[in-house]
N, C-alpha and C positions, 0 to 999 in steps of 0.2 A: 514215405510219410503218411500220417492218417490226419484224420477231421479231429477226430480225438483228442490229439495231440497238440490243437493250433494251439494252446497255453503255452506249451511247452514247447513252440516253435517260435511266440513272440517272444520270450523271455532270449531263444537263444539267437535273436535278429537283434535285438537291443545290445545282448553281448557285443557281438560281432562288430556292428554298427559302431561302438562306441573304439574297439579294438582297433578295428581300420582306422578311423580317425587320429587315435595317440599315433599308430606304429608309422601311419603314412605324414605326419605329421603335418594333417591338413588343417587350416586357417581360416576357416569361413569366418566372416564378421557374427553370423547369427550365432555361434558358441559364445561372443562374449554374453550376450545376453543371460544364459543360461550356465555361467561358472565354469564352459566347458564344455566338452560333448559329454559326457556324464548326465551331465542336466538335459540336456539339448534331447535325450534319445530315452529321457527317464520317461517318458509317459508312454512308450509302443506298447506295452502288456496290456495296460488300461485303457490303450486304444481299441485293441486287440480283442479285447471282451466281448465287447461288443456284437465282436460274431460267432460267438461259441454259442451252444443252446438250441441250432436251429435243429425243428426235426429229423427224428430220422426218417428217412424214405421210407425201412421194411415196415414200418407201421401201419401203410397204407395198403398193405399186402391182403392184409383180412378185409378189410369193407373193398376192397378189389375183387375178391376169391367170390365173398359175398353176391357183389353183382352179377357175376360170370352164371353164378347160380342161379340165378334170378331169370337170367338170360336163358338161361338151358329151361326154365321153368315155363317158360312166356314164347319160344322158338313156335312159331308159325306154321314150320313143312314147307316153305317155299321162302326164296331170299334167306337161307339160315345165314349167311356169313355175317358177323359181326359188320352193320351197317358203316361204323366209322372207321376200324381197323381189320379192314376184306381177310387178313392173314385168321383170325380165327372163324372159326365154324361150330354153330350149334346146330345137332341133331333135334329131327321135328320132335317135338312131344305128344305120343299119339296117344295121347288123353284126351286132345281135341277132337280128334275124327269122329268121337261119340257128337260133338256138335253137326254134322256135316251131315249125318244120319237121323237128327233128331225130326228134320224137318218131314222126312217120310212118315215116320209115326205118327205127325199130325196132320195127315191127309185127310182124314174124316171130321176135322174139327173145322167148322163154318163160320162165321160174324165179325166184329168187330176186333174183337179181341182176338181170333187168331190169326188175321189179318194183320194186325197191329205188331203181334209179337214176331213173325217171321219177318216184316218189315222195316221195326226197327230193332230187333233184337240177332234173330237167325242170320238176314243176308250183311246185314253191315259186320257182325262177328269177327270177320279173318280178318276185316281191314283196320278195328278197335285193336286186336291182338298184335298184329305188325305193329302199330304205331307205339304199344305201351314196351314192344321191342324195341324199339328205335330209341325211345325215351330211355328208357335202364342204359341204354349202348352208349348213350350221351352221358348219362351220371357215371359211369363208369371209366370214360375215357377222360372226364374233368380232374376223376380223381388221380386217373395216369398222369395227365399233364402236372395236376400239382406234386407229385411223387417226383417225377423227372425236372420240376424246378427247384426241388430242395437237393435232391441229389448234385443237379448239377453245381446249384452255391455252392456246397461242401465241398465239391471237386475243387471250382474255380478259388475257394478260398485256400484252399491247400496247396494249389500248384502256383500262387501268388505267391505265399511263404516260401516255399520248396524255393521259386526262381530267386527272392528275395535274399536267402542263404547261399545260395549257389554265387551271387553275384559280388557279392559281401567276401566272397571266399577264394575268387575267383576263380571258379571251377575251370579244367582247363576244357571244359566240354561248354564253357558260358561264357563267352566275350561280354568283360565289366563295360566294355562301351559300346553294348550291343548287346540287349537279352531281349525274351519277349513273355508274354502276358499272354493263356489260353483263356477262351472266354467261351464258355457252352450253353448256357444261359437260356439265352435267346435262340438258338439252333436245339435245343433241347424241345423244345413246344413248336415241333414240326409244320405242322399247317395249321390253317383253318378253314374249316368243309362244310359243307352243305349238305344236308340230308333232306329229301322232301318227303311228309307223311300224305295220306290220300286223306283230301274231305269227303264225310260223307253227308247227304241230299236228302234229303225224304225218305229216309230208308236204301238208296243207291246208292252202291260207290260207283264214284266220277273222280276222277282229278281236281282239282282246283287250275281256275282258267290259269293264275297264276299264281304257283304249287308254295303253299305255307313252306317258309324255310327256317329253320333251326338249324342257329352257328352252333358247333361244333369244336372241342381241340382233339386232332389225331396225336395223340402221343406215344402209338404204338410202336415207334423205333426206340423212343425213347427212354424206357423206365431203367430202371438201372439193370435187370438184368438181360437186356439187348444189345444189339450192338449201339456204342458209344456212339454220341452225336457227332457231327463235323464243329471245332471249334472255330473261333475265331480269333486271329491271332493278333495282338498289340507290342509291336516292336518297341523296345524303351533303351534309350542309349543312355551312359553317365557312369562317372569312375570315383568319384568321389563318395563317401559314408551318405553324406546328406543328399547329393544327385540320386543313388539307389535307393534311399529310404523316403524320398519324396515321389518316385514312382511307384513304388509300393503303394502310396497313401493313395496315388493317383487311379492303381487297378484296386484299389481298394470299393473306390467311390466309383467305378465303372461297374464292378458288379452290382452294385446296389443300384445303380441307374437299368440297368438290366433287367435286374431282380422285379423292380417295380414294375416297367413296362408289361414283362409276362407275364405279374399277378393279375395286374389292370386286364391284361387281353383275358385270362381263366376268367375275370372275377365278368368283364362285360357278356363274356359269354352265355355264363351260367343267370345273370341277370335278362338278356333275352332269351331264355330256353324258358325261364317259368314265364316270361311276361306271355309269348306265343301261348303254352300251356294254358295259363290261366287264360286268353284270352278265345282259346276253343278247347275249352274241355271234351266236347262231343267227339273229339276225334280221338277220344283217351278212354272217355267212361262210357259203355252203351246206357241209352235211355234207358230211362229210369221205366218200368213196365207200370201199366195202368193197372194191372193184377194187383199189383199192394195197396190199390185204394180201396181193396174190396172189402165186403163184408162178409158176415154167414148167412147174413140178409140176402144178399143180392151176388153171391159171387158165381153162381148156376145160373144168374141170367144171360141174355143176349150180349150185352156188353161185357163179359167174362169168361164163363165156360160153358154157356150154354150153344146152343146151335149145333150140335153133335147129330153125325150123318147116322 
């Protein structure tokens, strides 16, 4: 069965449903209500709707691919593994190492100003770069995680139908008084990690006495093209049309109990990731240099570029 097709799987539950009922000639009270099981089973399709439409996963492929880029862009030379998911690795970008060297070239320059600028510009550097590292590694592992919770719905919503058929039918591989409900949902959005960035001090890096933390989702086992998550399984016993199709409704409203909890956990996440951000920028953006306040007037002076050995 596919995601694709859950129309075309409600339509043939409704059938089913409705066919058990005549052939077995069950009597539930709640068919009088409804003329019958005919009536009784008429709304599963336009129940059904309701979860047709969700994204697709490979959509999130490109602003994925995108950040990976980013990542390979911003790679430090030291700690390259992707800080949230250790399995990948970026190669250093030695475009930096012209920063590492610049500081020699301004050996001969004296005062305020060059003092200023290896202080807060030159020696804090690697530690601005790592951290704007770690940052892309967190946008990008949010997007895995929400890639892997729509993936998973489509699974869980499809192997609900699948089971719901099977039981209806009574496959001989599906005991009608005993089936069960896989649920990946929630195992799909594997952890959540901690990354510490370094503060930097008057121009020094130092740790933070107690290291700024940024929650994280590692969703690296789980995007859809890794290995499948472990589900979890919901045993549902009942032999009758309306017993199957009111478990149905029941994993119905468990994924969506699911569904919510993992969005909440992505959505809490990404709301402390900018609140931290926003709340120390300087461990993201190097100082701003006092060179751009300068003029044509004064920018040879002491407090500029003047002082030259």
């Amino acid at each position: 069965m596919s995601y694709d097709q859950l129309m075309e799987h409600a339509w043939t539950i409704k059938i089913k449903a409705v066919n058990r009922a005549i052939t077995k000639k069950e009597n539930d009270p709640a068919f009088a209500r409804y003329s019958g099981p005919e009536g009784y089973f008429a709304d599963i399709p336009d129940r059904w709707k309701a979860y047709t439409g969700l994204p697709d996963p490979a959509g999130f492929d490109a602003p994925i691919t995108h950040l990976s880029k980013v990542m390979n862009d911003l790679s430090p030379g030291q700690n390259t593994s992707d800080p949230v998911n250790k399995k990948d690795i970026y190669p250093a970008n030695v475009q930096f190492s012209k920063i590492t060297t610049a500081g020699g070239y301004l050996l001969g320059w004296n005062g305020s100003a060059a003092s200023a600028f290896k202080q807060h510009f030159i020696d804090p550097f690697p530690y601005v770069l790592y951290n704007q590292f770690v940052l892309v590694s967190m946008l990008k592992s949010t997007l895995q995680a929400t890639q892997a919770l729509w993936a998973s719905a489509r699974k869980d919503l499809d192997g609900i139908a699948e089971a719901t058929i099977a039981a209806l039918d009574n496959d001989p591989c599906c005991d009608p008084n005993k089936w069960s409900f896989d649920f990946t949902i929630i195992s799909a959005v594997a952890t959540i990690g901690g990354v510490a960035v370094t503060a930097l001090t008057e121009g020094a890096a130092a740790p933070l006495a107690a290291p700024m933390i940024l929650a994280t989702v590692d969703a690296a086992a789980s995007v859809t093209a890794a290995k499948p998550p472990d589900s979890i399984k919901d045993n549902k016993t009942g032999n009758t049309a309306i017993q199957i199709v009111n478990a149905m409704w029941e994993g119905l409203g468990k994924v969506c109990d699911q569904f919510q909890q993992t969005e909440k956990l992505i959505k809490d996440t990404i709301d402390t990731l900018e609140s931290d951000v926003t709340s120390r920028p300087d461990l993201f953006v190097s100082k701003r240099p006092a060179m751009a306040d300068a003029t044509a007037g004064n920018v040879t002076s002491g407090a500029y570029l003047g002082d030259h050995d």
